[in-house]
C-alpha positions as CSV (number, residue, x, y, z in Angstrom):
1,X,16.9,11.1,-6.6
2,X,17.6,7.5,-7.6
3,X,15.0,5.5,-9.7
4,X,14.7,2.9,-6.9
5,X,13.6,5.5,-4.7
6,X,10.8,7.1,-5.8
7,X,9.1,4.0,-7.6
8,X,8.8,2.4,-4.1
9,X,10.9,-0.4,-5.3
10,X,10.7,-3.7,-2.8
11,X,6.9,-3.1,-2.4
12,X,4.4,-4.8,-4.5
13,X,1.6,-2.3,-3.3
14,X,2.1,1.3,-3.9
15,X,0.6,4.7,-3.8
16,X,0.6,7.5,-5.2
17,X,-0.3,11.2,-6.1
18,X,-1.4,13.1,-9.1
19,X,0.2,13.2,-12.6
20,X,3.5,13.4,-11.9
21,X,3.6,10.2,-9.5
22,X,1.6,8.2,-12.0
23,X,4.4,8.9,-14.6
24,X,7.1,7.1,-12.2
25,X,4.9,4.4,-10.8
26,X,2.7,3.4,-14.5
27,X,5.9,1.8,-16.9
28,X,6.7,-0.5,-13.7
29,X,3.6,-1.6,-13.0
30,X,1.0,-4.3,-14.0
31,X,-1.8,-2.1,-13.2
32,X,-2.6,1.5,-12.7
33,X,-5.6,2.2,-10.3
34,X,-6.8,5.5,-11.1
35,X,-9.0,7.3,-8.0
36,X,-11.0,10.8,-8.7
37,X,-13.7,10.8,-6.0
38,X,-15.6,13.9,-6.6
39,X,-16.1,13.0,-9.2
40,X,-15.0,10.9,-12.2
41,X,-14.4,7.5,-11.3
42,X,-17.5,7.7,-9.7
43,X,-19.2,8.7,-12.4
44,X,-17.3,6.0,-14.3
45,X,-18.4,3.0,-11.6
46,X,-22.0,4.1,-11.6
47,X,-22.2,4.7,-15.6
48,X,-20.2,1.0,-16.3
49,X,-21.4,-0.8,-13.3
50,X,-25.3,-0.2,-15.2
51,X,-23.4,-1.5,-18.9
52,X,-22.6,2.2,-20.4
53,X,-19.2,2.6,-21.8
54,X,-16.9,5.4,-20.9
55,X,-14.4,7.2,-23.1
56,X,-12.2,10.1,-21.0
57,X,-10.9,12.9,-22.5
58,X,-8.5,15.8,-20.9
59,X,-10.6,18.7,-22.2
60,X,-13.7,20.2,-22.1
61,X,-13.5,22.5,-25.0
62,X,-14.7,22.1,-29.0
63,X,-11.8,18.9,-29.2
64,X,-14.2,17.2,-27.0
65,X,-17.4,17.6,-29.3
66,X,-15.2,16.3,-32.3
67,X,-13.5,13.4,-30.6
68,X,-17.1,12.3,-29.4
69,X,-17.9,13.1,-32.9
70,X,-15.2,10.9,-34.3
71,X,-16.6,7.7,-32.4
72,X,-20.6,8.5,-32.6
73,X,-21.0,8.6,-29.4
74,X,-22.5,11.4,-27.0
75,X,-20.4,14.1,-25.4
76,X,-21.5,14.4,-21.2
77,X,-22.8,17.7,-21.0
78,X,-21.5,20.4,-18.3
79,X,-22.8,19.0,-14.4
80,X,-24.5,22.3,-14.8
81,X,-26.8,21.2,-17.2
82,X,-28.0,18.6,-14.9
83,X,-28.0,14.6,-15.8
84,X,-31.7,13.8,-17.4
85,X,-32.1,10.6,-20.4
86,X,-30.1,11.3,-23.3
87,X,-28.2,13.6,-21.7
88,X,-25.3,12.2,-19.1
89,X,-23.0,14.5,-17.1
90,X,-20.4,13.8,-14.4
91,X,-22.6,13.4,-12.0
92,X,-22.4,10.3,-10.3
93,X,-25.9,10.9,-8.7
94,X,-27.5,11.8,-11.9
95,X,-25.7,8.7,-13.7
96,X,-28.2,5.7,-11.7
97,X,-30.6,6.0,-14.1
98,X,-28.0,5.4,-17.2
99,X,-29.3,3.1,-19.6
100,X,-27.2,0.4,-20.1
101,X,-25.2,0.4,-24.2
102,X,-25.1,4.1,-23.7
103,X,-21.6,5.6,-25.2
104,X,-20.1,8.6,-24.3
105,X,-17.5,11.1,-24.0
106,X,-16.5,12.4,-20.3
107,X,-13.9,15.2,-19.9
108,X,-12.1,15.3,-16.5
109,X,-9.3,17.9,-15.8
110,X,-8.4,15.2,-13.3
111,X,-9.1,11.4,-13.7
112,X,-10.0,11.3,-17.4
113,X,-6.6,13.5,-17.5
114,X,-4.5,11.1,-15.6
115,X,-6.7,7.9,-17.7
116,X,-5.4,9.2,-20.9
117,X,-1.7,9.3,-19.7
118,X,-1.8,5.7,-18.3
119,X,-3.4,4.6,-21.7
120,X,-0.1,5.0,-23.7
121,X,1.5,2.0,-21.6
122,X,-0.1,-0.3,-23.2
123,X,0.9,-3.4,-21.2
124,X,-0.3,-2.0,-17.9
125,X,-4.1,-2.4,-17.0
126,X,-5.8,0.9,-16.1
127,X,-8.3,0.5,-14.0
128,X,-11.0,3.5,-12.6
129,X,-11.0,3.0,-8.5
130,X,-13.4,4.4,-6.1
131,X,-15.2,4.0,-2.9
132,X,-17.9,3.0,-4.8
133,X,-15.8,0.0,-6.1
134,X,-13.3,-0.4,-3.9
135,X,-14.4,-4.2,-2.9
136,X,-14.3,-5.2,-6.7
137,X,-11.2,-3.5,-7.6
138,X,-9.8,-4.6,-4.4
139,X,-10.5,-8.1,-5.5
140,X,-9.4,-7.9,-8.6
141,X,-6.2,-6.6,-7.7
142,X,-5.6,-9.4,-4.7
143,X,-5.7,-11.7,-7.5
144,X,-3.2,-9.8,-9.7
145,X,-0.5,-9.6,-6.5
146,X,-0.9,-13.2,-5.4
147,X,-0.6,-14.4,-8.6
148,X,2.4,-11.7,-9.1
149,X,3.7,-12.8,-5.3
150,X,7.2,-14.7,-6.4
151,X,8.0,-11.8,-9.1
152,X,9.8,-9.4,-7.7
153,X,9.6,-6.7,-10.9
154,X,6.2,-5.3,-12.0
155,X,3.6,-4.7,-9.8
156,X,0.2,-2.5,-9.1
157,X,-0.3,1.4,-8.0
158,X,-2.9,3.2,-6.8
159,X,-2.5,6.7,-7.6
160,X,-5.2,9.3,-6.0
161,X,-5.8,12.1,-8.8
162,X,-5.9,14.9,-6.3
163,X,-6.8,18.4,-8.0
164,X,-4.7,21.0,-9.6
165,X,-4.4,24.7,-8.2
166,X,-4.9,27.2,-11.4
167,X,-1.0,28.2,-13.2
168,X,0.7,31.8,-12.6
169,X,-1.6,33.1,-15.3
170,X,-4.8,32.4,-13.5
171,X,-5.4,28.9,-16.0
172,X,-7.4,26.3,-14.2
173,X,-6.3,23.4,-13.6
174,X,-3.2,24.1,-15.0
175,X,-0.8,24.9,-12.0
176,X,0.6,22.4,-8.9
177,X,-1.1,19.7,-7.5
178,X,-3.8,20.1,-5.0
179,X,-4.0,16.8,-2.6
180,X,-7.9,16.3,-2.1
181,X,-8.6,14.0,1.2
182,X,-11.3,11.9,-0.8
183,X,-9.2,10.8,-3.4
184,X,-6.7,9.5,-0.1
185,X,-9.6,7.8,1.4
186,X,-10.6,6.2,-2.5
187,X,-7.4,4.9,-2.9
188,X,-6.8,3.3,0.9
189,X,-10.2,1.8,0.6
190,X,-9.2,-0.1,-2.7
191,X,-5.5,-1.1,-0.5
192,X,-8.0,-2.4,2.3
193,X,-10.0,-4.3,0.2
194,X,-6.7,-5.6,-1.3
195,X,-5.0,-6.2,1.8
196,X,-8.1,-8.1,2.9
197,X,-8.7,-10.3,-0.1
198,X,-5.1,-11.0,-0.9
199,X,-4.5,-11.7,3.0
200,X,-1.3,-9.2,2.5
201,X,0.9,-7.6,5.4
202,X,0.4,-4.1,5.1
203,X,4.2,-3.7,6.5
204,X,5.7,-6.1,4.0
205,X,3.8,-5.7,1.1
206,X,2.9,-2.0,0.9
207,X,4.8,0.7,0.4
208,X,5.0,3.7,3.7
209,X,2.9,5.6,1.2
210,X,0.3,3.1,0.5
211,X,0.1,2.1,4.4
212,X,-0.2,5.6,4.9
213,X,-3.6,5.8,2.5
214,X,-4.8,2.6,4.2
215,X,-4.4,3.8,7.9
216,X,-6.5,7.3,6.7
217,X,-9.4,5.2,5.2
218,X,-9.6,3.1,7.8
219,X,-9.3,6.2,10.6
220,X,-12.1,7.7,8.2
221,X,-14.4,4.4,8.1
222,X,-14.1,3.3,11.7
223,X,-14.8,6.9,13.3
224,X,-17.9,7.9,14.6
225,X,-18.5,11.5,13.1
226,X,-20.6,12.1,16.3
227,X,-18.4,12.0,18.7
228,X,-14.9,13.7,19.2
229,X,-13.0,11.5,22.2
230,X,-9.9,13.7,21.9
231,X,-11.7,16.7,23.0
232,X,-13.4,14.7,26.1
233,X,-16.4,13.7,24.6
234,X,-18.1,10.4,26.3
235,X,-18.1,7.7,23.5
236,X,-19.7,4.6,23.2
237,X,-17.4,1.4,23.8
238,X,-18.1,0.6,20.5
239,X,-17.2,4.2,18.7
240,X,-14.0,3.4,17.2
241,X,-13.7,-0.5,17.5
242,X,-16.3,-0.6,13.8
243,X,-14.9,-3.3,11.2
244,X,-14.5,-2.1,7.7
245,X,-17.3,-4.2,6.7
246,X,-19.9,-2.5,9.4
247,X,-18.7,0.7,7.9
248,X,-19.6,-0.8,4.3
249,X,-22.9,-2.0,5.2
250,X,-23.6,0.9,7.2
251,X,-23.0,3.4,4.1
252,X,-20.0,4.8,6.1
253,X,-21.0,7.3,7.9
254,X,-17.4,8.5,9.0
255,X,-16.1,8.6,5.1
256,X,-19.5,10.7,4.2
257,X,-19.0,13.0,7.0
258,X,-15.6,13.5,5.8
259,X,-16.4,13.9,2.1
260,X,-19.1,16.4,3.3
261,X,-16.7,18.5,5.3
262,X,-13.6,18.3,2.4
263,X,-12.8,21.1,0.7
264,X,-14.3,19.1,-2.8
265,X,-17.4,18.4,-0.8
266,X,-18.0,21.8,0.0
267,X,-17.7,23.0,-3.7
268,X,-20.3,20.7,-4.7
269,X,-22.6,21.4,-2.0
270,X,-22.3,24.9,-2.5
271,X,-23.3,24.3,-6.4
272,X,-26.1,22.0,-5.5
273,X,-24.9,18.8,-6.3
274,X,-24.7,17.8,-2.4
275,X,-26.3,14.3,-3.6
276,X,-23.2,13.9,-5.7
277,X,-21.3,13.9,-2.4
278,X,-23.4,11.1,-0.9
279,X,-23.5,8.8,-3.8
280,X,-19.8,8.7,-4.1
281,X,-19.1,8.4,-0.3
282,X,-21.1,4.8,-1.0
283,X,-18.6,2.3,0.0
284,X,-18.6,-0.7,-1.9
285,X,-22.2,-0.2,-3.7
286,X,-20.7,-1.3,-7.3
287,X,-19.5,-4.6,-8.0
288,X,-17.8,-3.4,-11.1
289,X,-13.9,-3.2,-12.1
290,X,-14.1,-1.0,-14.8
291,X,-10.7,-1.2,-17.5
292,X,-10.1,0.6,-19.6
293,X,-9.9,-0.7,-23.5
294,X,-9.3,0.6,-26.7
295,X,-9.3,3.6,-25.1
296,X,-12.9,3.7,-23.1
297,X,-13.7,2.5,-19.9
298,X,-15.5,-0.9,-19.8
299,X,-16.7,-3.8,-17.3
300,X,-14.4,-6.3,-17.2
301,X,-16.3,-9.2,-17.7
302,X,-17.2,-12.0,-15.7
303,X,-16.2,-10.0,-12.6
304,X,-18.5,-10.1,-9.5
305,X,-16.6,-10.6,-5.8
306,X,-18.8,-13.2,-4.9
């Protein structure tokens, strides 16, 4: 398969999934939006949207303790352990209370995974994209492709970390990719907000693959999760005619229901961290873009989409 093809040349929107798209799309792009739901770049938007600084890292195993170690700051302890001060986990929830200057280390088998590779393209931006965020990373990147609009080379991704089914020898994490629907519904909320801001034509500008994101997020934040009118259920006129923005300020009750019913949602539930599940299903609630530099995740500053 030809180079052209599968970097979605001719499109200066485009999507993708997992590691192995984000190592096509990153060296011919501008910027690299990274999206891990449940739960990192959640956990990232909550900790750097309240002024902490975020440093991913692939592992969580003893290299973890000694590259947090190495920089003097903290290491996140296990979600298990459950956020309280001083002691941060991945838990987006848990993260509201996050002082801001805090410093530390948060290992992801997924988004801080897929962070790291992006980082060693230096001249691409790598940004951590969310629901959470998706209006100020939206904005950001409307700025990026209209001022990019006459160059036909270089241009953004948005690539939806998905998770990774365990290898032949039982390895977590370690085996094929696993498409999770949050991280879909992440990344076509930050092409909404794009295609909004930038006043872009989905069919000119966009790839098939980013349309295909944006037409699930907005199916996802336009549905009413209490009724079902392909099954014959009576609907309100209104039920499916809700603007993206309603959905915002309403908390989006379609995209929760969804993240409730995924197969990540119900993992977390299951473990107790339901709450986890609702705080990163809440569209638009950080005005943060947060970059990554010099290898940790900060805000970029003077950003607000006011």
């Amino acid at each position: 398969m030809g180079a052209s093809v599968v970097e979605q040349r001719g499109f200066p929107v485009r999507f993708g999934w997992g590691a192995e798209d984000l190592a096509v799309l990153t060296p011919v792009s501008d910027a690299v939006v990274i999206v891990d739901v449940l739960s990192f770049t959640s956990a990232v938007s909550v900790a750097v949207g309240r002024g902490a600084r975020v440093w991913p890292y692939r592992f969580r195993d003893a290299s973890a303790a000694a590259f947090a170690a190495s920089l003097g700051v903290q290491l996140a302890a296990p979600r298990t352990a459950a956020s309280s001060p001083g002691r941060w986990t991945i838990s987006p929830a848990g993260l509201a209370e996050i002082p801001a200057g805090t410093r530390f280390v948060l290992p992801s088998p997924n988004g801080s995974a897929l962070s790291a590779a992006a980082a060693v393209h230096p001249s691409v931006t790598v940004v951590a994209g969310c629901l959470r965020n998706a209006a100020a990373v939206g904005g950001w990147l409307a700025g990026l492709v209209t001022a990019n609009a006459a160059n036909a080379g270089r241009t953004v991704a948005v690539i939806a970390a998905g998770e990774r089914w365990p290898d032949a020898a039982g390895r977590p994490h370690a085996g094929p990719l696993r498409p999770a629907i949050e991280d879909l519904l992440g990344a076509g909320a930050v092409l909404a907000r794009t295609v909004e801001r930038a006043a872009l034509s989905p069919r000119r500008h966009l790839s098939p693959e980013a349309r295909a994101a944006l037409a699930a997020f907005r199916a996802a934040a336009e549905a009413d999760p209490t009724c079902d009118a392909a099954v014959g259920e009576t609907c309100s006129a209104d039920a499916h005619a809700v603007s993206v923005d309603a959905a915002s300020s309403s908390g989006g009750a379609g995209l929760l229901a969804d993240l409730r019913e995924s197969v990540s949602g119900r993992e977390l539930a299951a473990g107790g961290w339901g709450a986890d599940v609702v705080a990163a299903a809440d569209l638009d609630a950080d005005d943060v873009v947060p970059v990554l530099t010099d290898g940790a995740y900060d805000r970029l500053p003077e950003w607000t989409t006011n």
